[in-house]
Every structure is written in C-alpha cells, then in structure tokens.
C-alpha positions in Angstrom: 94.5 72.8 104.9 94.4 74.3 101.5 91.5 76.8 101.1 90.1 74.4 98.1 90.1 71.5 100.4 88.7 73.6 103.2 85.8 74.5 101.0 85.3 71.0 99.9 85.5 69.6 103.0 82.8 71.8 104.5 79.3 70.7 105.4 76.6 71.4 103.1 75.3 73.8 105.6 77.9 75.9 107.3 76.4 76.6 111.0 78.6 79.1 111.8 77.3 82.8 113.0 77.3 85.4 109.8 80.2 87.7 111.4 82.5 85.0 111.9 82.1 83.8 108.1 82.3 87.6 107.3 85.5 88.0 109.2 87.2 84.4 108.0 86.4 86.2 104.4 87.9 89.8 104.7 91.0 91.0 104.3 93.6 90.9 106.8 95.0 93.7 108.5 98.4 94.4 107.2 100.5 96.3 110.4 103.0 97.3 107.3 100.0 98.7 104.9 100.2 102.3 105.9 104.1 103.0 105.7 103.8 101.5 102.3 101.3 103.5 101.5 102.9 106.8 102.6 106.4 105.1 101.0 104.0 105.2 97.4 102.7 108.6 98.1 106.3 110.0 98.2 107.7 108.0 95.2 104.6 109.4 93.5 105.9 112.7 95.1 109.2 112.4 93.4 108.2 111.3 89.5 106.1 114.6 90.1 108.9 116.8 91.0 111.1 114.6 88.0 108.8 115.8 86.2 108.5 119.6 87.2 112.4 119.5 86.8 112.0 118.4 83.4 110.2 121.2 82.6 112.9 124.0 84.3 114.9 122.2 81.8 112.9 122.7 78.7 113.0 118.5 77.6 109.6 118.1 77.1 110.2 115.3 74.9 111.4 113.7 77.9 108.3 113.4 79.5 106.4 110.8 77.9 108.5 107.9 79.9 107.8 109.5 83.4 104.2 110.4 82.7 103.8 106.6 82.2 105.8 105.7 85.3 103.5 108.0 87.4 100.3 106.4 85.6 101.6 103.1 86.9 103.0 104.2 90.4 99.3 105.8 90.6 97.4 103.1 89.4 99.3 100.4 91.7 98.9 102.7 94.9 95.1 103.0 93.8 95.2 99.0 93.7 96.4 98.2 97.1 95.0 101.0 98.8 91.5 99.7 97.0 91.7 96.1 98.0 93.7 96.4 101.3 92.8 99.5 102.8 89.4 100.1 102.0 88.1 96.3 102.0 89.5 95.9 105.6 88.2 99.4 106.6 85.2 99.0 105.7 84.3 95.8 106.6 86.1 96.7 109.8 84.0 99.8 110.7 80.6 98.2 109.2 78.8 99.3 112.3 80.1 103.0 112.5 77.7 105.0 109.8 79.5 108.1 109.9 83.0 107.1 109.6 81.5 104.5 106.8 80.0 107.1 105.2 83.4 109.4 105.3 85.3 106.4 103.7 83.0 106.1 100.9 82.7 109.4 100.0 86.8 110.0 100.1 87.1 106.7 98.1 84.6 107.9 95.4 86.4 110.9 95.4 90.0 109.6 95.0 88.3 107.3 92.2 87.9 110.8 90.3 91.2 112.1 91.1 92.2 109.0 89.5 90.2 109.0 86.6 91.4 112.9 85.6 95.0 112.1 86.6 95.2 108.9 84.5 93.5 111.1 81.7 96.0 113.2 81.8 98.9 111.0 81.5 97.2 109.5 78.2 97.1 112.9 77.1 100.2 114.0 77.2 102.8 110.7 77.4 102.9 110.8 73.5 102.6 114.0 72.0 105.0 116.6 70.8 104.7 119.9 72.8 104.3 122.8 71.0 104.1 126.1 72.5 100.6 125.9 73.4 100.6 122.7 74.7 103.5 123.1 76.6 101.7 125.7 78.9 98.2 123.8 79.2 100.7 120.9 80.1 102.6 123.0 82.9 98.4 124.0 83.7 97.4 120.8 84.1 100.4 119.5 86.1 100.4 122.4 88.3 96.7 121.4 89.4 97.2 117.7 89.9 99.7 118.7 92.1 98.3 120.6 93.9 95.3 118.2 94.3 97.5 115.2 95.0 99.0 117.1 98.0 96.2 117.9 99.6 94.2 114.5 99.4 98.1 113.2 100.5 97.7 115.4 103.8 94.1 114.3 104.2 94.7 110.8 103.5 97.9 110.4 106.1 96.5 112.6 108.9 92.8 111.6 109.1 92.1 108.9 106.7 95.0 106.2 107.6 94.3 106.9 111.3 91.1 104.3 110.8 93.2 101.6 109.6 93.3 99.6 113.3 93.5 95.7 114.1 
C-alpha cells in the first residue's frame, strides 16, 4: 500500500503510541551510508589534490572547473550526510543528551565549514589570478585543507561510530 493510500486510509485518530509513529516517520538506517560517506570524503580528497597540482603547475586558469566540481561534490556529501546521517542519528539517539548534544554541535559546525568553503569556491571559480590573488588563493586552499582533514578524521573515527541499527 502506497503511502498516499496509507494516509488516506487511516482513522481519523491514529491510536498508536508516539514512538512507534516517530519511528514509522524517520529515516531508515542505510548499512551502506558510511562507506559512501567515507567514498565522498576521498573524492572530495582527490579534486583537492587536482587542484593543489594545478597549482605546481602554474594553470590557474584551470581552476575555475574543479573549484565548481568540489562546490558540488561538497554540497552533495553535505546533503546526504544532512538528511541521512544526522536525521537517523538523531532521532536514533533522542534519549542520550550528551551524545545529542555532540551531534548538534559538530553539525552546526560543519554547517560553517560549509558556508566558508562554498564562499570560497564563488570566490575564486571565475576570476583571473593575478599575482596577489594567486597567493591569497594558495592561502585560502591551504586552510580548507587543512580544516577538511581534520573534521574528515573526526568525522570517520568518532562521529560515524554512532551511526548503529
């Protein structure tokens, strides 16, 4: 039964207990989810070092293309790990206030990652590097990088670990 005829069909007063409503509405756990994940973090891994190879090789003008494939391959990890990581993980751990309260805050906190890393992309995926900008570039990439890695390790040694049936 389809979910439209499943909602529908249902009583006008549904008597069954809260959780088991809550649970019928969540996300599902997904036993692939977390090799995907870590399969996105190294793809993201490679455009980076594309990119850092790029610049051993002086074509900045070459850039523009892989800075938007990262955006996407960022913003598409960010999308799944948001709806099927996090949802589930939360719902999922709903009585556990500390580890609820660790998820949160790493969430926010990749959500600013995200925001700076995405702002950097616009930046730069259309310009023409001078001199100048070619070092703030080579700045600014050094830094994501180095951020990326370690939320990368934090993520795939302590935050995955949660992600249970």
């Amino acid at each position: 039964m389809g979910f439209f005829s499943r909602f529908f069909s249902r009583t006008k007063h549904d008597t069954r207990p809260i959780q088991e409503i809550k649970q019928e509405a969540a996300i599902k756990y997904h036993p692939e989810l977390i090799d995907e994940l870590k399969e996105d973090h190294q793809a993201l891994f490679g455009l980076y070092g594309e990119m850092i190879e790029m610049i051993n090789q002086g074509k900045y003008s070459d850039l523009g293309p892989r800075l938007h494939d990262f955006k996407l391959a960022l913003e598409g990890h960010l999308l799944i790990e948001n709806i099927k990581f996090y949802v589930y993980v939360e719902n999922k751990l709903s009585d556990d206030p500390m580890n609820l309260e660790f998820i949160k805050d790493v969430r926010k906190e990749m959500n600013s990652i995200a925001r700076i890393v995405i702002k950097f992309t616009k930046k730069y995926e259309h310009v023409v590097f001078t001199e100048e900008l070619k070092r703030s570039f080579v700045k600014e990439l050094n830094g994501i990088g180095a951020v990326l890695t370690k939320r990368v390790e934090m993520e795939e040694s302590r935050l995955y670990t949660l992600y249970t049936p």
